[in-house]
N, C-alpha and C positions, 0 to 999 in steps of 0.2 A: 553459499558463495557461488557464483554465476560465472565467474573467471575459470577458467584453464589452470590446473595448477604447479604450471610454468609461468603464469603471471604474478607479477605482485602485488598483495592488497593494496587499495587505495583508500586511502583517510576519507572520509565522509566529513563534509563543513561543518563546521559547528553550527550548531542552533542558539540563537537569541535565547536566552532564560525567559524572555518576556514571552516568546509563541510557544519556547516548548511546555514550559506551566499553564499554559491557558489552558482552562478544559477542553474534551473533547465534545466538537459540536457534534457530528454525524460519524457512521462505523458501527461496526458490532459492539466493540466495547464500551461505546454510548447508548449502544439497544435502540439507537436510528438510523434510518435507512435514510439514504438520499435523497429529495425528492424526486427526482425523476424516476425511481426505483416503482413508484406508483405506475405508472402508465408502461415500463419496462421491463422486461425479463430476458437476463442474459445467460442465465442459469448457475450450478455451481462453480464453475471453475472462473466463473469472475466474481465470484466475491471472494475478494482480497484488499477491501478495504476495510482495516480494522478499524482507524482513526482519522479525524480530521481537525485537526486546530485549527484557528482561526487567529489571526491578527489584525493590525491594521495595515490594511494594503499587503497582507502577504498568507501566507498557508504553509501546514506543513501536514502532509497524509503520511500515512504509516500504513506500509502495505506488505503483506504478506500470502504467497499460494497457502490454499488449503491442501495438508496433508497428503489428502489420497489423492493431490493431479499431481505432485513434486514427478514424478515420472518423464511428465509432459517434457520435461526440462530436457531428455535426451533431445529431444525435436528443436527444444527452440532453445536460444540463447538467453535470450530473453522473455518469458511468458507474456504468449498477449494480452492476458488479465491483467498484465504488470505494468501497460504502455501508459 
């Protein structure tokens, strides 16, 4: 949780059944890298792309900090890996 907690949670949209069932194309959890991950290297604290579904005309990624930068999050509000 990223909020202050003197805020109150906010609901997240639901997701279509039809994008959130789709496999995952690229992510760790699919054991592939982006393609631009080839020619890039942004090192570990941006990868925090676990997942990436695919639909038609829409996307849905699943992102998460790795463990040992959760820290970073005094600094920022939002982690730049996260934008």
């Amino acid at each position: 949780n990223l909020a202050p907690a003197t805020a109150r949670p906010v609901a997240a949209p639901e997701v279509p059944a039809a994008l959130r069932d789709r496999p995952v194309a690229f992510g760790t959890s699919a054991g592939r890298r982006m393609p631009q991950e080839a020619n890039l290297r942004f090192g570990p604290r941006w990868d925090v792309l676990d997942g990436l579904r695919l639909g038609n005309g829409e996307a849905l990624a699943e992102l998460s900090l790795p463990e040992p930068f959760t820290g970073d999050l005094v600094e920022f509000d939002l982690h730049p890996g996260m934008l």
